[in-house]
VMD Tcl script that builds the backbone (N, CA, C; Angstrom):
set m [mol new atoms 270]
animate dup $m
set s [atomselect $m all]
$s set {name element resname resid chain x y z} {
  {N N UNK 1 A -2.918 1.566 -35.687}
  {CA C UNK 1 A -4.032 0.995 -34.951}
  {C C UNK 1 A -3.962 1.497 -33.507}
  {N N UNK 2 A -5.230 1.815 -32.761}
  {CA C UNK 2 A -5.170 2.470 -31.659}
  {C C UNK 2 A -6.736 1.980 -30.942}
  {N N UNK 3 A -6.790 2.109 -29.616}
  {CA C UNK 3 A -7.651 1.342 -28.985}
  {C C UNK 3 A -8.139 3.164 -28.132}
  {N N UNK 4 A -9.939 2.626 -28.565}
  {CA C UNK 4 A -11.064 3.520 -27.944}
  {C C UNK 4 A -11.645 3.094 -27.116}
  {N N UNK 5 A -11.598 2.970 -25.947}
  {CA C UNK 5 A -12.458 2.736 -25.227}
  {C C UNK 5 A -14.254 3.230 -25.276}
  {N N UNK 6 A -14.818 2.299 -25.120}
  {CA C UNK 6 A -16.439 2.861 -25.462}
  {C C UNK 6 A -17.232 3.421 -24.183}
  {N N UNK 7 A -18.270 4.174 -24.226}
  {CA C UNK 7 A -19.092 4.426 -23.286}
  {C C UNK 7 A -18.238 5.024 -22.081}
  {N N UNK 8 A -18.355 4.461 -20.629}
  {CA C UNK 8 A -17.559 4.885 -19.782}
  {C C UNK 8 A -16.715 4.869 -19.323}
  {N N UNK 9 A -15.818 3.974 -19.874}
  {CA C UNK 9 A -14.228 3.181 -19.552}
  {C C UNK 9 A -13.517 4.089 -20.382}
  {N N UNK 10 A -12.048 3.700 -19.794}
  {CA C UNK 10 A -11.046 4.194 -19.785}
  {C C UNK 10 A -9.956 3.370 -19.595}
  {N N UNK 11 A -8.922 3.615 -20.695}
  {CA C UNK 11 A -7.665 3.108 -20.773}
  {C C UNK 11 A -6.943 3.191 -20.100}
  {N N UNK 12 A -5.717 2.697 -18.825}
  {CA C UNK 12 A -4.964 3.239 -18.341}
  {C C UNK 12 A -3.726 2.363 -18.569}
  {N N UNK 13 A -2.291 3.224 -18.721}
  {CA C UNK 13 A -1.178 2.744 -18.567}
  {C C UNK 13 A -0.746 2.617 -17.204}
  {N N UNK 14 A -0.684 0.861 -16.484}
  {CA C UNK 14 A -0.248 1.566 -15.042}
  {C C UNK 14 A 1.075 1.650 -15.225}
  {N N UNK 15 A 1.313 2.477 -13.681}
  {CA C UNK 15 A 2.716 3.128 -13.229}
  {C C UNK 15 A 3.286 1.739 -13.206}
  {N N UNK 16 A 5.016 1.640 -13.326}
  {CA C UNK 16 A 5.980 0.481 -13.411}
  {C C UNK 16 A 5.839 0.102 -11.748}
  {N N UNK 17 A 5.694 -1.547 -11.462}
  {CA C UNK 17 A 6.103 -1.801 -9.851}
  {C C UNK 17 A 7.469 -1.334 -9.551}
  {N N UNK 18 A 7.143 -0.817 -8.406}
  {CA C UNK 18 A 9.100 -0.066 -7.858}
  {C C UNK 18 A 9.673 -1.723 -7.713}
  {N N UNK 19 A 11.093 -1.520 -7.686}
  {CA C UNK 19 A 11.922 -2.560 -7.689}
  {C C UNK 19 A 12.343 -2.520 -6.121}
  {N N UNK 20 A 12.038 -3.599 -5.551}
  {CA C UNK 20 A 12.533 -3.756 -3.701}
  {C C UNK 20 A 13.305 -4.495 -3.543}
  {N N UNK 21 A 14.317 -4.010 -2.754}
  {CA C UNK 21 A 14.966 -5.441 -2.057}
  {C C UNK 21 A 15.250 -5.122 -0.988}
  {N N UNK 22 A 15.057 -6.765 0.035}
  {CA C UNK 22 A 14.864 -6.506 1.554}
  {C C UNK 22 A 16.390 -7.518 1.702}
  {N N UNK 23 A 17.251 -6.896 2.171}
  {CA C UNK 23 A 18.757 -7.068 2.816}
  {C C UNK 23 A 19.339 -7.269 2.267}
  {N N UNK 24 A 19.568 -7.244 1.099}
  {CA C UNK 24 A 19.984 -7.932 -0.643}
  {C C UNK 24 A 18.936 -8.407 -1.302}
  {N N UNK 25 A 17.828 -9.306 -0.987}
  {CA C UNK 25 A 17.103 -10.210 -1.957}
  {C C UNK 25 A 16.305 -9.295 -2.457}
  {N N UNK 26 A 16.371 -9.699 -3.485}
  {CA C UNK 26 A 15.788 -9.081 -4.751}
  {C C UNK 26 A 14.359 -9.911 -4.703}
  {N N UNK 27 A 13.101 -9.079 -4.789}
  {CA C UNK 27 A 11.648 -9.695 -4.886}
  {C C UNK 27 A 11.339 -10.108 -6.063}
  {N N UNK 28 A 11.156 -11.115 -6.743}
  {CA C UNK 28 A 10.625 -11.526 -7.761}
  {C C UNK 28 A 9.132 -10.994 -8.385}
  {N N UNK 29 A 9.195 -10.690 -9.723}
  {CA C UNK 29 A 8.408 -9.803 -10.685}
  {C C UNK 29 A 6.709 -11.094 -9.806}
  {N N UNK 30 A 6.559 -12.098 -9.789}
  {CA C UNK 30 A 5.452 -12.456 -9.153}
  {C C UNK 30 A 4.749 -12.474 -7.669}
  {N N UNK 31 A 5.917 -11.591 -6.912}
  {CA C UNK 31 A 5.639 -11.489 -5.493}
  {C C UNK 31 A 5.752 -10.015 -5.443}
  {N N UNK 32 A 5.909 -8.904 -6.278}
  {CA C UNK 32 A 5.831 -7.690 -6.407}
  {C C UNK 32 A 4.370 -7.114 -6.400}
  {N N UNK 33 A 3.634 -6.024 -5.674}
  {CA C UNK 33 A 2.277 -5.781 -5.834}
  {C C UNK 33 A 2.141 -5.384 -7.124}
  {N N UNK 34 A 0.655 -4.990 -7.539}
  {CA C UNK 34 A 0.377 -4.092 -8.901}
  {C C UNK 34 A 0.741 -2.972 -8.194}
  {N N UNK 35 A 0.637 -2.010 -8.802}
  {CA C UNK 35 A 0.639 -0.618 -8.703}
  {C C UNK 35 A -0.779 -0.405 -9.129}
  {N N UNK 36 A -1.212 0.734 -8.338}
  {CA C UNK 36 A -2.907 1.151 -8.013}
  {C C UNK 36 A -2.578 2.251 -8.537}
  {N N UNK 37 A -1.558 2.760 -9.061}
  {CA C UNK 37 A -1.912 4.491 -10.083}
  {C C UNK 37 A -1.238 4.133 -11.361}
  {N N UNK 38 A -1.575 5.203 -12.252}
  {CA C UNK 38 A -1.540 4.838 -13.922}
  {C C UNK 38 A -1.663 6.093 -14.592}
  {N N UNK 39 A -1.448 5.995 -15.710}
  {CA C UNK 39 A -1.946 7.510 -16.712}
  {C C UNK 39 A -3.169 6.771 -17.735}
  {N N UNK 40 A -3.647 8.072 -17.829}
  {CA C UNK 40 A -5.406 7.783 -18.921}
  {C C UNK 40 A -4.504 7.905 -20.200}
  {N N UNK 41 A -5.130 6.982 -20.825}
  {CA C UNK 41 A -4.307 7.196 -22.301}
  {C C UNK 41 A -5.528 7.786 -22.886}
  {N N UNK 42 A -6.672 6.883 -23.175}
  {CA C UNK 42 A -7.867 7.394 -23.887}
  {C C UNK 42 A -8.832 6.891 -22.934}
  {N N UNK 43 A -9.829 7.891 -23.552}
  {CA C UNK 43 A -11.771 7.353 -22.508}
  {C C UNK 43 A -12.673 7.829 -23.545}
  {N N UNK 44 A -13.682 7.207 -23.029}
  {CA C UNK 44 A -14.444 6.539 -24.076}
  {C C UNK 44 A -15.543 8.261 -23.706}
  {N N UNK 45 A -16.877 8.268 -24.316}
  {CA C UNK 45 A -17.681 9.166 -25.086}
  {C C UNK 45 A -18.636 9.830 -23.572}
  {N N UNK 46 A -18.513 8.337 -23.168}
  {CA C UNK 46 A -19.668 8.728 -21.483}
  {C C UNK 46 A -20.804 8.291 -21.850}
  {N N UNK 47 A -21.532 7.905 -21.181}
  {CA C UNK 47 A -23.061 7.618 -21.377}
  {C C UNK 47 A -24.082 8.334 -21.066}
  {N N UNK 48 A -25.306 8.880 -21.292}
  {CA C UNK 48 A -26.396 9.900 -21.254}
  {C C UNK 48 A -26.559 9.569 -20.120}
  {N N UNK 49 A -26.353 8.721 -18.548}
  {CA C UNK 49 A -26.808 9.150 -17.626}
  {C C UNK 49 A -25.216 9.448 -16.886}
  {N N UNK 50 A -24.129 9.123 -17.719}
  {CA C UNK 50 A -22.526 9.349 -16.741}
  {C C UNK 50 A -21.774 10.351 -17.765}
  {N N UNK 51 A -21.912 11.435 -17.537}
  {CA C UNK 51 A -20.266 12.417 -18.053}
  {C C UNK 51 A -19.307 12.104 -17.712}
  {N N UNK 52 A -18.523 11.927 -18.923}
  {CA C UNK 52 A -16.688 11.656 -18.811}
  {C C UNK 52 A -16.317 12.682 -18.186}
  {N N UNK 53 A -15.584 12.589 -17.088}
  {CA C UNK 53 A -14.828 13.571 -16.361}
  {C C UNK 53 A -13.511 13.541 -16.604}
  {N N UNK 54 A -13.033 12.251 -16.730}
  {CA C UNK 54 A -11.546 11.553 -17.025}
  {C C UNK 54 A -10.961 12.498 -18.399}
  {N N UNK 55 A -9.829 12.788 -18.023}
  {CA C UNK 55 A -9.507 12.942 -19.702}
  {C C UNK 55 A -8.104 11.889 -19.812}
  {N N UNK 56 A -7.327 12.106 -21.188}
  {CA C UNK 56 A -6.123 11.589 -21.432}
  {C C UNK 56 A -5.126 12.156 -20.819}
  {N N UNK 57 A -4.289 11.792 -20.564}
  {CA C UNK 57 A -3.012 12.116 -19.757}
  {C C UNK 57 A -3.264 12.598 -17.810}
  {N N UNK 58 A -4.287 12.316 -17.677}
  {CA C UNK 58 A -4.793 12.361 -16.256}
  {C C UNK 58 A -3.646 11.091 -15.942}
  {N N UNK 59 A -3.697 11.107 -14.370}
  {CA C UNK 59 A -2.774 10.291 -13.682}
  {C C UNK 59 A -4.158 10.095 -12.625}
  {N N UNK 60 A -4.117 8.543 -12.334}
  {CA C UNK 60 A -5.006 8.098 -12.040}
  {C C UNK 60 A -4.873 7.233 -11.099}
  {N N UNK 61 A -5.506 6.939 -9.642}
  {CA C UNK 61 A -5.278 6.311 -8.582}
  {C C UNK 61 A -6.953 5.070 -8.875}
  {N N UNK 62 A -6.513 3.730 -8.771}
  {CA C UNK 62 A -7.969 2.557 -8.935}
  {C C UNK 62 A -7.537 1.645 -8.053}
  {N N UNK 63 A -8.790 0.676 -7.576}
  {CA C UNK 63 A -8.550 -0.014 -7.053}
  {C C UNK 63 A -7.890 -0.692 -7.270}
  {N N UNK 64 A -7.139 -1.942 -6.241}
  {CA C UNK 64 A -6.397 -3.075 -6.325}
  {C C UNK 64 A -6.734 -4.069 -7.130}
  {N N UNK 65 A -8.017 -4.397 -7.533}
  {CA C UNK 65 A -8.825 -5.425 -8.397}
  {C C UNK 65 A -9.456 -4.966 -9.408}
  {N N UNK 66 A -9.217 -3.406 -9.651}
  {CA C UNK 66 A -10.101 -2.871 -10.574}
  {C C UNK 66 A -9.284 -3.356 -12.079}
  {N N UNK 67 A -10.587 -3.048 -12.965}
  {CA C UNK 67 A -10.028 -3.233 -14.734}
  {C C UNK 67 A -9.997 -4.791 -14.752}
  {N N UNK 68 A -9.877 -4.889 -16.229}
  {CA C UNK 68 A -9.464 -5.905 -16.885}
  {C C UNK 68 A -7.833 -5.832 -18.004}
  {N N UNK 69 A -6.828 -6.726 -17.444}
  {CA C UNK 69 A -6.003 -6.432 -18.033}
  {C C UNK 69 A -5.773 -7.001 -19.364}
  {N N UNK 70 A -4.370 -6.332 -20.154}
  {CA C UNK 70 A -4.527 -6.139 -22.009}
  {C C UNK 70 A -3.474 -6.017 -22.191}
  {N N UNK 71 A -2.825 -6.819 -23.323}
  {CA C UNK 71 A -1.436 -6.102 -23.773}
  {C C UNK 71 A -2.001 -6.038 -25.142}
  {N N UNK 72 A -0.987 -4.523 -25.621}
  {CA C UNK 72 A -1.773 -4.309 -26.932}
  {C C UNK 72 A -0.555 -3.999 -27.362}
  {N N UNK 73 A 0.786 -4.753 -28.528}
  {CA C UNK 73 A 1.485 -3.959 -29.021}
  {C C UNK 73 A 2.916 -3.970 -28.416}
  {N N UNK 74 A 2.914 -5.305 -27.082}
  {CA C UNK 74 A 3.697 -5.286 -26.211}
  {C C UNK 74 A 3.849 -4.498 -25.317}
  {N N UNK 75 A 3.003 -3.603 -25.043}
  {CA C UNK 75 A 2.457 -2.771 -23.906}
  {C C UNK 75 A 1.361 -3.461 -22.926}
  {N N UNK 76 A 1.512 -3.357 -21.835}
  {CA C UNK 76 A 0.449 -3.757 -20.456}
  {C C UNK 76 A -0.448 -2.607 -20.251}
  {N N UNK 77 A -1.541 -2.768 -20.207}
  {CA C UNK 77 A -3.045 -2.060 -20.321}
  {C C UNK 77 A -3.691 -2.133 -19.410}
  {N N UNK 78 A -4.721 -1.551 -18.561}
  {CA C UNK 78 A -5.993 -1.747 -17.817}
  {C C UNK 78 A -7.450 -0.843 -18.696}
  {N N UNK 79 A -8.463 -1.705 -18.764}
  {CA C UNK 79 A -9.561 -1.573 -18.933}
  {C C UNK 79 A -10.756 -1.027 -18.398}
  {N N UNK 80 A -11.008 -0.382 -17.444}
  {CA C UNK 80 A -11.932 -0.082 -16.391}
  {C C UNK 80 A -13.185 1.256 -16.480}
  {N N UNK 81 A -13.695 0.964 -15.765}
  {CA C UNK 81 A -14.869 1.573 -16.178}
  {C C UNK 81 A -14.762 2.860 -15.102}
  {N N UNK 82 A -14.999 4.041 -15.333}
  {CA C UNK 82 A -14.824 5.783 -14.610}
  {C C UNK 82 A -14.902 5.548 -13.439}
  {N N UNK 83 A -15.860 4.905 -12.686}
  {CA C UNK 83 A -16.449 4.312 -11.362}
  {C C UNK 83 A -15.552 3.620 -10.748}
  {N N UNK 84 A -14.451 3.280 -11.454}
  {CA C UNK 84 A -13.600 1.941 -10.982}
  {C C UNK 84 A -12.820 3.358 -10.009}
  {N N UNK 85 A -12.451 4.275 -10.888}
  {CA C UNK 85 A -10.885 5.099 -10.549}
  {C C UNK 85 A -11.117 5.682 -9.345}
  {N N UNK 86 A -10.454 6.042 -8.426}
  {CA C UNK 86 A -10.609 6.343 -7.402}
  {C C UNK 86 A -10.569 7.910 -7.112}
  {N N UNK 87 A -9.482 8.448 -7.268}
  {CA C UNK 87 A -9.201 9.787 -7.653}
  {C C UNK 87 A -8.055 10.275 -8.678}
  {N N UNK 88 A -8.303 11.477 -8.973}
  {CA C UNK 88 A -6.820 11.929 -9.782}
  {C C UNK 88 A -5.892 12.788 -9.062}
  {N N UNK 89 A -4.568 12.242 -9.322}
  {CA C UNK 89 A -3.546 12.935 -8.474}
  {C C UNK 89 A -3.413 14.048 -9.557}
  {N N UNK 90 A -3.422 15.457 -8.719}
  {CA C UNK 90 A -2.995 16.821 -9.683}
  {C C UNK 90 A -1.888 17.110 -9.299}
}
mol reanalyze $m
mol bondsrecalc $m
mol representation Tube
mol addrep $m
């Protein structure tokens, strides 16, 4: 079983939060930011007025609030639509 994104969205795996610690203390997994870059797993077909530009395995920079999140499989997911992503790091 495997997940398609439809129309103009796109799947992304985000990047892991780096692990910080400020003088010893260790930051707790709920005071850690998201991470705003990710890899495209899959994207969806595009719509007759938007061409998919995105492909799979792109590495991908989105907003802070962008997507809707997913675990599929025990994996963490984002949902978002082409418009969301900001740019691709090459």
């Amino acid at each position: 079983m495997k997940i398609q994104p439809l129309a103009d969205r796109v799947l992304i795996e985000p990047a892991a939060a780096e692990e910080k610690t400020i003088g010893g203390i260790i930051i707790p997994d709920t005071a850690k930011e998201k991470p705003l870059q990710g890899k495209v797993v899959a994207v969806g077909k595009g719509t007759k007025d938007e061409e998919m530009v995105l492909k799979a395995g792109d590495t991908v920079l989105y907003g802070k609030y962008a997507g809707t999140e997913l675990e599929f499989e025990g994996q963490k997911y984002l949902v978002m639509r082409q418009s969301d992503v900001v740019a691709v790091i090459a």
